[in-house]
GUDO-941803 format. One record per residue (C-alpha): residue number from 1; x, y, z. Coordinates in steps of 0.1 Angstrom, whole numbers, always signed. Each point is the difference from the previous one (the first is absolute). Layout:
<sites>
<site k="NUM" c1="X" c2="Y" c3="Z"/>
...
</sites>
This chain:
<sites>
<site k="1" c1="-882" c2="-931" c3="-676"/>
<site k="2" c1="+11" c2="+35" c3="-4"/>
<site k="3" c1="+14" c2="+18" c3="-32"/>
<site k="4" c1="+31" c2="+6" c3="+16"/>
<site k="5" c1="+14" c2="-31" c3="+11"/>
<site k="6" c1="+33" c2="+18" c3="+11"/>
<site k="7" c1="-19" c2="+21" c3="+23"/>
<site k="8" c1="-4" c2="-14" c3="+39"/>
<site k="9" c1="-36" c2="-5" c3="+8"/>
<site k="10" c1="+4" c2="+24" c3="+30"/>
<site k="11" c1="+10" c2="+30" c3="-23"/>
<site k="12" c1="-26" c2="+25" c3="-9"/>
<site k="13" c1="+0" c2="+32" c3="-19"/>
<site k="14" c1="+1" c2="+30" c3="+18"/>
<site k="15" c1="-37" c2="+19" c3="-8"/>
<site k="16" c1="+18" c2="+35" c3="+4"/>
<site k="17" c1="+27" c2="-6" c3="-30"/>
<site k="18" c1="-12" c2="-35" c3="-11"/>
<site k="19" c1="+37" c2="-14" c3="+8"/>
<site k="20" c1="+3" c2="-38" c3="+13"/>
<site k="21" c1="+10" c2="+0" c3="+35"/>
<site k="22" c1="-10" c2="-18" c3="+34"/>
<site k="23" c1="-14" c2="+32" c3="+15"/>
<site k="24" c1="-14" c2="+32" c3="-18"/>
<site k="25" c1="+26" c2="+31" c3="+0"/>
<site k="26" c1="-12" c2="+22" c3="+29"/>
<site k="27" c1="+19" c2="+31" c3="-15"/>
<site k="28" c1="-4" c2="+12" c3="-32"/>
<site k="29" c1="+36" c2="+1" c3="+1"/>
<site k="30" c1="+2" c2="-39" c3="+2"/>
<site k="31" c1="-21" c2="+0" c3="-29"/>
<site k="32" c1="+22" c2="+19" c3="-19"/>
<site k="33" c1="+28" c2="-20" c3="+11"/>
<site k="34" c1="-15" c2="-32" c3="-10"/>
<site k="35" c1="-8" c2="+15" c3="-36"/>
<site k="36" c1="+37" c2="+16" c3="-8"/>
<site k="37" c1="+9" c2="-39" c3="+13"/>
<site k="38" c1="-20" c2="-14" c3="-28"/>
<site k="39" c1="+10" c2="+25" c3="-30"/>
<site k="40" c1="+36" c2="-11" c3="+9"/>
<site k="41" c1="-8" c2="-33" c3="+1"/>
<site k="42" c1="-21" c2="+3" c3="-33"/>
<site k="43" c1="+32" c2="+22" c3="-16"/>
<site k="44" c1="+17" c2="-25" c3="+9"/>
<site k="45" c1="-16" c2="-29" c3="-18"/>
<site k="46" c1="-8" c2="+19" c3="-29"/>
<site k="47" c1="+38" c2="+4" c3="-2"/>
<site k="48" c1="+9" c2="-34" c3="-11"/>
<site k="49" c1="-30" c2="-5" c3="-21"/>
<site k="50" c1="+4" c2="-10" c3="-36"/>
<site k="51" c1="-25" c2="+0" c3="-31"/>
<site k="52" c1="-12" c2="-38" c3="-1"/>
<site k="53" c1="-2" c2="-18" c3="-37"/>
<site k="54" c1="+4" c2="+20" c3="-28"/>
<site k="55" c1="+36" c2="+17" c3="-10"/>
<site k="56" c1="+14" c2="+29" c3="+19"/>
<site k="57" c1="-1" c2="+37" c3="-13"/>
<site k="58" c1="+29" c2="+20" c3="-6"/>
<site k="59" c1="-4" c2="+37" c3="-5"/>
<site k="60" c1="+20" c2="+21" c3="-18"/>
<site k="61" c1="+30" c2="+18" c3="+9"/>
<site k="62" c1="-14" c2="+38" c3="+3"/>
<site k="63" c1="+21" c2="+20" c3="-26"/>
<site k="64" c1="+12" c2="+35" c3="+6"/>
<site k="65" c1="-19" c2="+23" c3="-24"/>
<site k="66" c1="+20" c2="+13" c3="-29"/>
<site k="67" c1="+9" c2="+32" c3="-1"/>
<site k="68" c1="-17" c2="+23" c3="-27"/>
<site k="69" c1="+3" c2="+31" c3="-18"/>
<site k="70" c1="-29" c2="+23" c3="-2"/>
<site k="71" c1="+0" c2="+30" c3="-25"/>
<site k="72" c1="-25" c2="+26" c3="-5"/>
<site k="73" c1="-6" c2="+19" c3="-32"/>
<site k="74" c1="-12" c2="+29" c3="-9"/>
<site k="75" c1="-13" c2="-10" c3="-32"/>
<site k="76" c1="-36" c2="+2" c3="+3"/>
<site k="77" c1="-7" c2="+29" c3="+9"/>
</sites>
């Protein structure tokens, strides 16, 4: 049994890039293929992911700074 039970038994990881595919990339552009494959795929999941248990957290509106005055004396001179 295999920890990826998803994963067909043929499938192996590419020893260039480490990628799962049938064959290893014979370019190094088919590595890089594969890769920008899996960061969308991963963006992609990480999209619709929400915290688990607990409550959620809100941040705060961001507030436009106030606007100050500054003054300079001359009194200690």
């Amino acid at each position: 049994m295999t920890g990826l039970p998803q994963v067909p038994l043929g499938v192996r990881s590419c020893p260039f890039c480490g990628m799962a595919t049938d064959v290893p990339h014979e370019t190094q552009e088919g590595c890089i293929a594969a890769l920008n494959a899996e960061i969308s795929r991963m963006r992609g999941l990480l999209a619709h992911l929400r915290p688990a248990g607990g409550r959620e957290t809100t941040e705060p509106e961001p507030q436009a700074p106030e606007d100050i005055r500054l003054v300079l004396s001359n009194r200690h001179r």
